[in-house]
C-alpha positions as CSV (number, residue, x, y, z in Angstrom):
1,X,-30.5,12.2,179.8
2,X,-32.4,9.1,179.2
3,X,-35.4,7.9,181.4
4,X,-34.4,5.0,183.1
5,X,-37.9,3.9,183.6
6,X,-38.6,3.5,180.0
7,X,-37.8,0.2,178.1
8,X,-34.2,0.3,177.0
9,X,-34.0,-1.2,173.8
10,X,-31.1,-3.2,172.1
11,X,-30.6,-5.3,175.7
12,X,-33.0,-8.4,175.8
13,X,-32.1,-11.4,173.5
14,X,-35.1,-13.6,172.4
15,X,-34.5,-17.2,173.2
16,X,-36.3,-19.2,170.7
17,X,-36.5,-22.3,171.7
18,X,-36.3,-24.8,169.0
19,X,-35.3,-28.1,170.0
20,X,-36.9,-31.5,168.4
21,X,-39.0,-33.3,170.3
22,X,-41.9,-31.6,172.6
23,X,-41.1,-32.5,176.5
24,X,-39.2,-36.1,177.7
25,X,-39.7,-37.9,181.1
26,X,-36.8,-35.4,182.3
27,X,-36.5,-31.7,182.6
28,X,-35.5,-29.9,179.4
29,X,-36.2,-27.2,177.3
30,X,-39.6,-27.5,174.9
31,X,-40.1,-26.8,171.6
32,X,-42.2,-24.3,170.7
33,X,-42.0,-22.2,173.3
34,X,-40.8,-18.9,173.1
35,X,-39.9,-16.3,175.8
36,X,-38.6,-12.6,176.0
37,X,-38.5,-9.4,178.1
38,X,-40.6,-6.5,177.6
39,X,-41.2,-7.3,174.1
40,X,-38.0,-7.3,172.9
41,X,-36.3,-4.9,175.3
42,X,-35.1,-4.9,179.0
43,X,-36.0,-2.3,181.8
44,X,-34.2,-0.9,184.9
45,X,-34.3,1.8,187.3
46,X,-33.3,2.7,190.7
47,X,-35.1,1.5,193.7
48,X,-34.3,1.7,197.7
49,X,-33.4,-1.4,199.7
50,X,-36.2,-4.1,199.9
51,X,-38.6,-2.1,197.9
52,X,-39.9,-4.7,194.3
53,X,-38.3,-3.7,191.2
54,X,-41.0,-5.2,188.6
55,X,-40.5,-6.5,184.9
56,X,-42.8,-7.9,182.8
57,X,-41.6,-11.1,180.5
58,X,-43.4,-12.5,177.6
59,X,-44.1,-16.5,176.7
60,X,-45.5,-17.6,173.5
61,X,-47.0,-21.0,172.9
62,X,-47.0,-22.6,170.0
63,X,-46.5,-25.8,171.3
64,X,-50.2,-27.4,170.0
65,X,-50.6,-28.5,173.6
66,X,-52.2,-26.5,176.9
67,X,-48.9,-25.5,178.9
68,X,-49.0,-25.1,182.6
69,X,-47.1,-22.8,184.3
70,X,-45.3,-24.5,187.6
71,X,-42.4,-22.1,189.1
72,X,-39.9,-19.4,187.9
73,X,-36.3,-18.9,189.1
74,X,-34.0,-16.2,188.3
75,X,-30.8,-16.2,185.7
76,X,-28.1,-15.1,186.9
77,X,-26.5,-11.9,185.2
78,X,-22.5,-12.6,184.9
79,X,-20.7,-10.2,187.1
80,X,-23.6,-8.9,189.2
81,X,-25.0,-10.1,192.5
82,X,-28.6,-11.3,191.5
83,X,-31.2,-9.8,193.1
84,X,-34.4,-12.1,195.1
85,X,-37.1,-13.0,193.0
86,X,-40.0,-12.5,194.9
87,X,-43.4,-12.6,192.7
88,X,-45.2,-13.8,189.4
89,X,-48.2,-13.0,188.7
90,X,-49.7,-13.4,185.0
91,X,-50.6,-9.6,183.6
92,X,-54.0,-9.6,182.0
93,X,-55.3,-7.4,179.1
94,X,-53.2,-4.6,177.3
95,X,-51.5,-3.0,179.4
96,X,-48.1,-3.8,181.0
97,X,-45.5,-2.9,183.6
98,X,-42.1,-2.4,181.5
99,X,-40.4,-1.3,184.6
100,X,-42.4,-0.2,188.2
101,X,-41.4,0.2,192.1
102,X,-44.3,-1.7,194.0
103,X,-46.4,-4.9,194.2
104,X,-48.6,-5.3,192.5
105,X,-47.9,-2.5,190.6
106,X,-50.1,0.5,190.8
107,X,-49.5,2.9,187.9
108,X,-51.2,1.6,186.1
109,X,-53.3,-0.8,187.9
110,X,-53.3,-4.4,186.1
111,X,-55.4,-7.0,186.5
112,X,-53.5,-10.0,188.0
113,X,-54.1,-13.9,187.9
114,X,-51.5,-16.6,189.9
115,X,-48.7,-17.8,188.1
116,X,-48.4,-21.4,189.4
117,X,-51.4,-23.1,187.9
118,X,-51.9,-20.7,184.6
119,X,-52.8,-22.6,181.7
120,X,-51.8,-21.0,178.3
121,X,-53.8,-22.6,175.3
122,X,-52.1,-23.5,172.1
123,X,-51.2,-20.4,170.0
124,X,-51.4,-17.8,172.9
125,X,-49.3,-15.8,174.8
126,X,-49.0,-14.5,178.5
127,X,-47.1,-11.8,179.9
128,X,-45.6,-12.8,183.1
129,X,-44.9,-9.9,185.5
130,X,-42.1,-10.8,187.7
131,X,-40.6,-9.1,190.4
132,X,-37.1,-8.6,192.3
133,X,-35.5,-7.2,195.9
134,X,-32.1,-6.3,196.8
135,X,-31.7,-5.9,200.7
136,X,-28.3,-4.0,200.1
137,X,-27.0,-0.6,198.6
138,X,-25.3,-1.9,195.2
139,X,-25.5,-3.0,191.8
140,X,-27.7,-6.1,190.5
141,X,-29.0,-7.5,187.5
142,X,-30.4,-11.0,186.2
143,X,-30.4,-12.4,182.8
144,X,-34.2,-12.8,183.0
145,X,-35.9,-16.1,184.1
146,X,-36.0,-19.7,183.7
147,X,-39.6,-20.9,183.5
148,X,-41.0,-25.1,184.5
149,X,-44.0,-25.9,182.7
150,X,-45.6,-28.9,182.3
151,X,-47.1,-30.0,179.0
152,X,-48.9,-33.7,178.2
153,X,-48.0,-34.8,182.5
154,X,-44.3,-34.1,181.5
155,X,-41.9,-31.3,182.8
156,X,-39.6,-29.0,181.1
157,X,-38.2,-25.6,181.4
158,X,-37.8,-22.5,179.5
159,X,-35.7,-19.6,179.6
160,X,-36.9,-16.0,178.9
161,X,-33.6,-14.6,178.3
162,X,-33.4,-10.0,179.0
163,X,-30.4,-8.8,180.8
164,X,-32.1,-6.1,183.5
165,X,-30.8,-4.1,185.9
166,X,-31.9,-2.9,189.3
167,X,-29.6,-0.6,190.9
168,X,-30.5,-0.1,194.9
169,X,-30.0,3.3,196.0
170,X,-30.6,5.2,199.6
171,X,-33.0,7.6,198.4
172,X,-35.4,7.4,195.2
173,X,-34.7,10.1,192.6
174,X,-31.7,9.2,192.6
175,X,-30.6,8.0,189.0
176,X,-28.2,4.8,188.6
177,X,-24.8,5.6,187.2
178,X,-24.2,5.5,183.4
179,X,-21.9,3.1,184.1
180,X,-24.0,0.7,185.3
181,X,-26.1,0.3,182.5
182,X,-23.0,-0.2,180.1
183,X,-22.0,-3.2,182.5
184,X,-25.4,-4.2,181.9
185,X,-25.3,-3.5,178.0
186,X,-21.6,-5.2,177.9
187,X,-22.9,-8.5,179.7
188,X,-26.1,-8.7,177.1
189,X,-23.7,-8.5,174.2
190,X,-21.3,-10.7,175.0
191,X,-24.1,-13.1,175.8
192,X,-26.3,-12.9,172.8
């Protein structure tokens, strides 16, 4: 049986963003930046009610221009309740959650920074560890996040598209259904 904590590959779509233009007067997406979810792959596992499910998502600049991270929301997953988003935090160094049970998380131990606030110079790239709750029994996922920057004093958004699951169950060790994760898998596709 597969481990369910490991990154499952083949469900995250990378949204490049590549519209013209870098950021209007209004909300919209901006060039050059480019979001994903665990590197190219999504993550899920089981987790009791309330307790953080956490994912890490990754943001690339290549903008030319310092981008400042403002707030995050979550996407909503088609067909699934969507679970609370309820931290970011910026992951420093190597080392990354791909899928964890606690905040922050502690195996490993990361180093965190604040989200709202983070500056990401031209050409670099930030993982963003995020996290999510479900208060009941059940069956959640979210397509990944939608991220406001600002960039030159003007707003826009971007969307770091993963389809990742978080199943709530009444007792950890308990494994999600397989059938779960092909609703999961079947959303992504049909989406990408």
């Amino acid at each position: 049986m597969r481990d369910r904590n490991m990154v499952r590959p083949g469900l995250a779509v990378i949204a490049a963003v590549s519209l013209a233009g870098l950021v209007s007067a209004c909300s919209g997406q901006i060039s050059g930046l480019v979001g994903n979810i665990g590197a190219g792959s999504s993550a899920g596992s089981p987790t009791t009610p309330g307790r953080p499910e956490d994912y890490t998502g990754f943001l690339a600049n290549h903008t030319g221009r310092v981008v400042i991270l403002k707030s995050a929301e979550l996407l909503p997953a088609e067909g699934f309740r969507a679970p609370r988003l309820v931290h970011e935090a910026i992951e420093m160094g190597r080392v990354f959650a791909t899928s964890d049970r606690d905040w922050p998380p502690t195996d490993p131990k990361l180093p965190l920074r604040n989200f709202t606030g983070y500056r990401i110079e031209p050409g670099r790239e930030v993982k963003i560890l995020y996290s999510v709750v479900g208060q009941k029994l059940g069956e959640y996922a979210d397509a990944g996040l939608r991220v406001t920057v600002e960039v030159d004093g003007g707003r826009g958004t971007v969307d770091i598209i993963s389809y990742a699951g978080t199943c709530i169950v009444s007792v950890l060790g308990h494994d999600c259904p397989e059938a779960f994760y092909n609703r999961v898998e079947r959303v992504a596709d049909r989406n990408s």
